[in-house]
Structures are given as C-alpha cells and as structure tokens.
C-alpha positions in Angstrom: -19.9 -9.4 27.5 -17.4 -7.2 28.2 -15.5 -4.9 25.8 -12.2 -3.3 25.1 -13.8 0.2 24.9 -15.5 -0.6 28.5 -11.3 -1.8 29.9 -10.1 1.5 28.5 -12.5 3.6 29.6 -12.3 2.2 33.2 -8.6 1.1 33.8 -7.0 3.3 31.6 -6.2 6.3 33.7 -4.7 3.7 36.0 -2.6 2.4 33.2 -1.1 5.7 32.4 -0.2 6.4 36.3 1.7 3.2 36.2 3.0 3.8 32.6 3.4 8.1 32.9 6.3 8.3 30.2 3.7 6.3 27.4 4.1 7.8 24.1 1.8 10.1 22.7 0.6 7.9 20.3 -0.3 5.3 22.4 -2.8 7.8 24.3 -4.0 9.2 21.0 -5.4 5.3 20.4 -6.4 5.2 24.0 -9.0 7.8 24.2 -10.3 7.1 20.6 -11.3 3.4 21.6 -12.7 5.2 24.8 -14.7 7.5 22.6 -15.8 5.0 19.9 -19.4 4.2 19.7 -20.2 6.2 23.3 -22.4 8.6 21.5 -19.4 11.5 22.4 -19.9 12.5 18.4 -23.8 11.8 18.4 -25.9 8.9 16.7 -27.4 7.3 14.1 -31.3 6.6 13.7 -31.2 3.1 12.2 -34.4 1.0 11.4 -35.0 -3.0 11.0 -36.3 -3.4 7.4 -38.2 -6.2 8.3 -39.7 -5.5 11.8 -39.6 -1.4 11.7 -38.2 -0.7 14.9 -36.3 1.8 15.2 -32.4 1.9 17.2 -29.9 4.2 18.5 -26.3 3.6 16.8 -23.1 5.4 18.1 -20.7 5.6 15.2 -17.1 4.6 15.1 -13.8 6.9 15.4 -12.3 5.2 12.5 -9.4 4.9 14.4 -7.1 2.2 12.4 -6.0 0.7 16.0 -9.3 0.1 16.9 -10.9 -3.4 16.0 -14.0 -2.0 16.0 -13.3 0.4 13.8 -11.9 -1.3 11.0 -14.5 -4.4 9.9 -15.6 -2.7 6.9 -11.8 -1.7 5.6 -11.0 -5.5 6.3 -14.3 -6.6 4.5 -13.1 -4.2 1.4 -9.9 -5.4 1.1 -10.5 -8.9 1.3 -12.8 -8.5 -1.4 -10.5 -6.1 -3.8 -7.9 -9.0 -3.0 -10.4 -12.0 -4.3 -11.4 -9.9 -7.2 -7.9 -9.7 -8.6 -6.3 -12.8 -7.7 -4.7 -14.1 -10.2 -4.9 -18.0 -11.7 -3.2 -20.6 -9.9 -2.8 -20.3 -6.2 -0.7 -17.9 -4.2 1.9 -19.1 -1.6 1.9 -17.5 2.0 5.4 -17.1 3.8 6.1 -15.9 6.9 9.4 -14.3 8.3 10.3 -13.5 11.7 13.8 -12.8 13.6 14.6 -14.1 17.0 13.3 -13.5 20.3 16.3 -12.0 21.4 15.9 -9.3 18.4 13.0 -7.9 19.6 13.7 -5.5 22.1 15.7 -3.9 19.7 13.1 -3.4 17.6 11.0 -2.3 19.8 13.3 0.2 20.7 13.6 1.6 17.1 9.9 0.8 15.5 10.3 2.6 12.5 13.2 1.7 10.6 13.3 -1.6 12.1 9.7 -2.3 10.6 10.5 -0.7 7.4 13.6 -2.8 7.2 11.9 -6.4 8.5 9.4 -5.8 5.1 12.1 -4.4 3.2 15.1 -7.4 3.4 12.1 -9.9 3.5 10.5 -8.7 0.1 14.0 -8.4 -1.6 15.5 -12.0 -0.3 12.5 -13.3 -1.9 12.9 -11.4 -5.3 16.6 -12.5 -5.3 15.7 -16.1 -5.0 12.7 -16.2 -7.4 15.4 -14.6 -10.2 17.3 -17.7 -9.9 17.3 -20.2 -12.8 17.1 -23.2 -10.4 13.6 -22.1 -8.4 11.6 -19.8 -11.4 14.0 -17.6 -13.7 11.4 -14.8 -13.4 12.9 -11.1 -14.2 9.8 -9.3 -11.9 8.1 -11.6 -9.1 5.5 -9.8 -6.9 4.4 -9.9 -3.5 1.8 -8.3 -1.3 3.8 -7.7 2.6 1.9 -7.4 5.6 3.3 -6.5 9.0 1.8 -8.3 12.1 3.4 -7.4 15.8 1.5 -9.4 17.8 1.1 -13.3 19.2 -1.8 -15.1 20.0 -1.4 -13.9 24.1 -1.1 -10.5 22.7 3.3 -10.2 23.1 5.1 -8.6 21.0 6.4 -10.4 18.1 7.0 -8.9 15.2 7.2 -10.7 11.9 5.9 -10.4 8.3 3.5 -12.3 6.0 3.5 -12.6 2.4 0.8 -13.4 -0.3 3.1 -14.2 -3.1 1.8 -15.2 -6.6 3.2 -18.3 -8.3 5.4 -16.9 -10.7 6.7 -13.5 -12.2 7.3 -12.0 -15.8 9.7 -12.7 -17.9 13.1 -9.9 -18.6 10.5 -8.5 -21.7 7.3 -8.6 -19.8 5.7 -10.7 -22.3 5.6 -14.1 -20.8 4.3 -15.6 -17.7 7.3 -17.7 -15.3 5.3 -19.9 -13.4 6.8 -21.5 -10.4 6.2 -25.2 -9.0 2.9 -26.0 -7.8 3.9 -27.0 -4.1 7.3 -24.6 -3.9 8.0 -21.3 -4.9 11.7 -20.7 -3.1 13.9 -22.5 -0.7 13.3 -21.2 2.8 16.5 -22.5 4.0 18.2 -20.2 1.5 15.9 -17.5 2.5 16.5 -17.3 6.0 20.1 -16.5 5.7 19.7 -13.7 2.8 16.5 -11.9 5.0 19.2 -12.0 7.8 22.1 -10.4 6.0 19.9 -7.7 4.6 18.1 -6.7 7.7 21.3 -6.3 9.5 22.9 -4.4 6.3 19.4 -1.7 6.7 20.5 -1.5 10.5 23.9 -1.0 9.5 23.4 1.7 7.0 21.0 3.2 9.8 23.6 3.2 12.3 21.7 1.0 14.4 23.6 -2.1 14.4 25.7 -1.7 17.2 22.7 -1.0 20.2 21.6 -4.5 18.6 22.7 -8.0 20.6 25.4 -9.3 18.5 24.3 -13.1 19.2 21.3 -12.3 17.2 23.2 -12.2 14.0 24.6 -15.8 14.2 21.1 -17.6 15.3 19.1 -18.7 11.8 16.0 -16.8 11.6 12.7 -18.6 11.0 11.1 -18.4 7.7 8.2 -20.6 6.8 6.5 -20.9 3.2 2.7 -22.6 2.9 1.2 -23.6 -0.4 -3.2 -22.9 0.5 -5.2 -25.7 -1.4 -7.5 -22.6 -1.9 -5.8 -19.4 -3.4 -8.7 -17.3 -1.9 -8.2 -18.9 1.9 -4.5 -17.4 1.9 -6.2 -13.7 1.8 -8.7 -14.9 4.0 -6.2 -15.8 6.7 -4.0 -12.2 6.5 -7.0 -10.0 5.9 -7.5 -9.8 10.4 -3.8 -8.8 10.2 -4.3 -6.2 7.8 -6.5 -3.8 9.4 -7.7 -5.2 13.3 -5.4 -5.0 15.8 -4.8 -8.0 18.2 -8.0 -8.9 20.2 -11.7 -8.7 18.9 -14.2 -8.5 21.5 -15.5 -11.9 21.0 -12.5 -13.5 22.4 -13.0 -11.5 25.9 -14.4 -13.7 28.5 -14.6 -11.9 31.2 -13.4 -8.9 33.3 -13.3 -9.6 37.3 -10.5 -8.9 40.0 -9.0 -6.9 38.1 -7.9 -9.6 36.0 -8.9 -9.5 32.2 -9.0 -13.8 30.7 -9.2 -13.7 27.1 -9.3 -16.5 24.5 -6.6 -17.8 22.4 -5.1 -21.0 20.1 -1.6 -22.5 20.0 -0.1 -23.0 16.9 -0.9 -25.8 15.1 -4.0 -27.0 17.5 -8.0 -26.5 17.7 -8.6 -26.4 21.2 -9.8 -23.1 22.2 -7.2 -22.0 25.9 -7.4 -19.4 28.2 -5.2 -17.0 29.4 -5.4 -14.2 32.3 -3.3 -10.9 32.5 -3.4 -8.5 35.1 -6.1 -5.5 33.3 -3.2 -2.6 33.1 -0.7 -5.3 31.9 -3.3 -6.3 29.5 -3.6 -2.6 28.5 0.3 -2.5 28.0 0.4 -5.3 25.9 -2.3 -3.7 23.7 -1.1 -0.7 23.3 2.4 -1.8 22.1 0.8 -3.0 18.7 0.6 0.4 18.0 2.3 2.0 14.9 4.4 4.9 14.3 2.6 7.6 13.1 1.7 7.1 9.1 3.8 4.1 9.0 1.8 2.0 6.3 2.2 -1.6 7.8 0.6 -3.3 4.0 3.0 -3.0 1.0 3.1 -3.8 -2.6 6.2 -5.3 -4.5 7.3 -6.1 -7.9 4.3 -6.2 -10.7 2.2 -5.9 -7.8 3.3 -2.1 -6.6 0.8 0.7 -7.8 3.7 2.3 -10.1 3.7 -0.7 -12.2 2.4 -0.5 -15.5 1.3 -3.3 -16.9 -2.3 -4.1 -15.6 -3.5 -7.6 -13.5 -5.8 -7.7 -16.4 -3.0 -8.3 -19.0 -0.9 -10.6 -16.6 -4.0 -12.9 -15.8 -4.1 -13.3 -19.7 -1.0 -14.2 -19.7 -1.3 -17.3 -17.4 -4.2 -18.8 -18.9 -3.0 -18.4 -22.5 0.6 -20.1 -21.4 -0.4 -21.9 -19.0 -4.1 -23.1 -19.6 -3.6 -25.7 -16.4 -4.5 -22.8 -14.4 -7.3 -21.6 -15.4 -9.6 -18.3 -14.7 -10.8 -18.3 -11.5 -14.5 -18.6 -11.1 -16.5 -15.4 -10.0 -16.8 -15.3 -6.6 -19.8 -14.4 -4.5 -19.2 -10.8 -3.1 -19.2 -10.8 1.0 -22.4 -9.2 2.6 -21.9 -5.7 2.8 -20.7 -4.4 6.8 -23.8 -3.0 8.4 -25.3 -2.9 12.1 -27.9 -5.3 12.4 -31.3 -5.1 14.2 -31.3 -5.9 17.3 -35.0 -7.3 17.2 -35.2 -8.8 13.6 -31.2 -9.4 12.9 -31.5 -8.0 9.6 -29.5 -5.2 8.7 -30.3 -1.7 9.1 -30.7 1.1 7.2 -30.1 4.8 8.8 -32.9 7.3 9.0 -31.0 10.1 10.4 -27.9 11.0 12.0 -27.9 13.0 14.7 -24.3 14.9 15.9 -23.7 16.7 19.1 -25.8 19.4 19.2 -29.6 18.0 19.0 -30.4 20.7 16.2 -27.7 19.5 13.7 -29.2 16.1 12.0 -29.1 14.9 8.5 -32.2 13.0 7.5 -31.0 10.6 5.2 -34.6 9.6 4.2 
C-alpha cells in the first residue's frame, strides 16, 4: 500500500522545483511527514503480549499536519468530548462562504480563519438570545475549522457541536431549545455574512475581496444527530487529521496518485486521480498558520467560564428530567501499534534513539 510519507519522500523535491516560492511552513510539514516513522530519531523495541515476538517501531514526529501523527490526540479528544456531553443531544451546523470567497481567503489565512469562526460563533449566540428560538442569556458552542473537500480542494468552512440550550441571565436555570431546531439557518446565513465582512472591514481587507461575494447568500446548514455521541464522532477526523489517511490511497503509478473519496449525500465509494505534485499542492494548502488554534470554545463552554459542566448537567436533569443523564459510555481502546504476528497490541521494551548507546529500557 502506498503512503503519504513514501509520495513526500519521493516527489517532493520535485514539488518544490515547480512550487520554489512555497512558504516555509509548508516545507516545515513536508520534511516532518518525510521524517515520520523512518527511524531518522531511532526506534522502539515493542513485543506481542500474546505470541512474544519482538518488532522494530519508528516513532512519530507529532507533527499536527501529519495524519499519522495525530490518532491518539483524535482518540483523546473524542473521548474527553463523550465524557462531558451533556443530556439531550447536540445539534451540528455547518457554515461556509462562496466559492468565489475563497481565494481571498486563501490569500489572507489568518484573519480570514479567525474571522469565519468568529462571525459564525457570534450569529449563532445572537439568534439563540432571541425570545422566539430559546431566550437563553449564554449559549455555548464548541467551533472547528475544516479547509478541505472530499477531493482534497480547498474549501474552507466551519463546524459546530452546539448544545441544546443555554443559561438563563442569572445562571441558575437551564433554556432548553426544541428538540429538532435550535436556530433558523435562513436568519443565520445573512448575520454570519454581515459580520465576516464587518472583521474584513475593520482589518482593512475588504476592498482586495470580490465585491459580488457579499450579495450571494452563504450556505449554512444545521443537523439534529439521533445520537448526541455520533455528532463528535463525525468532527473528531476534522479536529486533529489532516485531509487524506493512508487507507484511502489506492495506488501510486505514472506519476499519477488515485485516492478514494464520497459525494455528499451518497455511499458509493469513487475514485479520483491527480497528477502526484498537484496532489502534493493540494495537501499542503491545508496547512495552518503558525499557532493558529483551528478548535475553539464559546459561551459556557470557553475554559474561562466558571461555572463547571458538572453543575450545568444538573441543571438539565433537575428541569428538564426528559433528558435524562447519559449512560456511561464504554472508553475507546487505548491507541497502540499492534503486533504484526498476533494483532494484539504491543507493549515497548526499549527505545532506542540515534546513537546505538542511548536506549531506555522501559522493562
């Protein structure tokens, strides 16, 4: 099977002859997926628990571009995220801009990011504060930012896990919303609009944007999961991967790269096939500004915010006993390699680094 770490290492030299102006970022991420698990930093000494052989394991760079790198944040937070749900079940929107935006954002990453979660978060607290949809003072949201589509193009857009409901103006009391509607989207669209263009504004942005982009609704789409715990299930790839997991490679030949893919709304597994440096170019444009933190918190849900989850879970099921506590939930396997003889997984003997005389026996 072929690899992304096996297309950098072999295609991207050729990538950055084509592409010589690509930003230093964007090579930082190249050569760490090069260097991840190709024993550059050493190996670990791993052993099946059930047969005894023993394995050579490169390690990961811990890269947060990498996909490799980043199954066992993803398997953390989705379990962090299941633990503290609260009662009743979330809602999961989605906002994007047009087409026609994007180059513009492309050409100004980090305010134009920063402003797509920002206007998206607050249109949604201005509409939950209204009397006609819930009347709640503080509404809370957890805001991911996803760039890419499903043939690896750049589309930038943001998902919401949203609670049902907020706190009342004294904190005391639990707002619920409806079960199958939370806000309008119709009324959404146009307020995320006026606010992002109001951040560009203020940035002094808005006039290298197209002005027929400001008349054009925006798309804004709101989902009600039957299970609260599948709506964290389907963000947590977004949150910490990046675009393409090895398993959707097929195959590498010609210079041609065909990877795997689904159309909205349908099963059937497609194909598609890019030309390997374009598919290295449309990789590496999912890359972030440095430190820009792509997952926020809003509302009750922020880290500031004082009142614990513990207190507003109590608050739903003594107001509200229709939604009750949510039954404990099986923790996910922990993220380990697995033997390749036995498929159990394994536990490290040693570690050994660069230099063959620095190990740590880990017993």
């Amino acid at each position: 099977m072929t690899t992304r770490r096996e297309i950098f290492t072999a295609f991207a030299p050729e990538s950055l002859e084509r592409y010589p102006h690509r930003p230093i970022s964007h090579r930082k991420v190249s050569s760490a997926i090069h260097q991840c698990q190709s024993g550059h930093s050493g190996h670990s000494l791993s052993q099946g628990p059930s047969c005894g052989g023993q394995h050579r394991v490169q390690p990961s760079w811990g890269n947060r571009h990498c996909p490799q790198c980043q199954q066992h944040t993803t398997r953390q937070w989705l379990q962090h995220h299941r633990d503290t749900q609260l009662p009743g079940p979330p809602f999961l929107l989605t906002g994007t801009g047009p087409e026609t935006l994007r180059p513009f954002i492309r050409s100004q990453q980090r305010l134009a990011y920063q402003a797509l979660l920002h206007a998206s978060a607050t249109a949604l607290k201005r509409l939950a504060t209204d009397e006609r949809f819930i009347g709640t003072d503080l509404p809370g949201c957890t805001g991911v930012l996803h760039t890419w589509g499903r043939q690896l193009q750049y589309h930038p857009h943001s998902h919401y896990i949203v609670p049902g409901g907020g706190l009342s103006e004294d904190r005391t009391t639990w707002c619920p919303s409806r079960a199958n509607f939370f806000v309008p989207v119709k009324a959404l669209s146009p307020i995320y609009r006026a606010l992002f263009k109001e951040d560009m504004r203020q940035a002094g942005l808005l006039e290298q944007s197209d002005p027929q982009v400001w008349p054009i609704p925006w798309n804004v789409h709101s989902q009600a999961p039957h299970h609260g715990h599948s709506a964290f299930t389907s963000l947590a790839p977004y949150v910490f991967k990046v675009a393409l997991s090895n398993q959707r490679i097929v195959s590498l030949k010609d210079h041609t790269v065909t990877f795997t893919y689904r159309k909205v709304g349908s099963a059937r597994l497609r194909t598609t096939h890019l030309d390997v440096v374009e598919f290295l170019r449309r990789f590496l444009q999912h890359v972030l500004p440095d430190g820009f933190q792509k997952v926020r918190h809003f509302g009750f849900l922020h880290a500031s915010w004082a009142i614990p989850l513990a207190t507003i879970r109590l608050m739903i099921v003594r107001g509200h006993p229709g939604d009750a506590p949510l039954p404990p939930r099986t923790p996910l396997p922990p993220h380990a390699a697995r033997c390749p003889t036995c498929g159990a997984p394994m536990r490290v003997r040693m570690r050994l680094w660069t230099s063959p005389s620095d190990f740590v026996d880990t017993g």
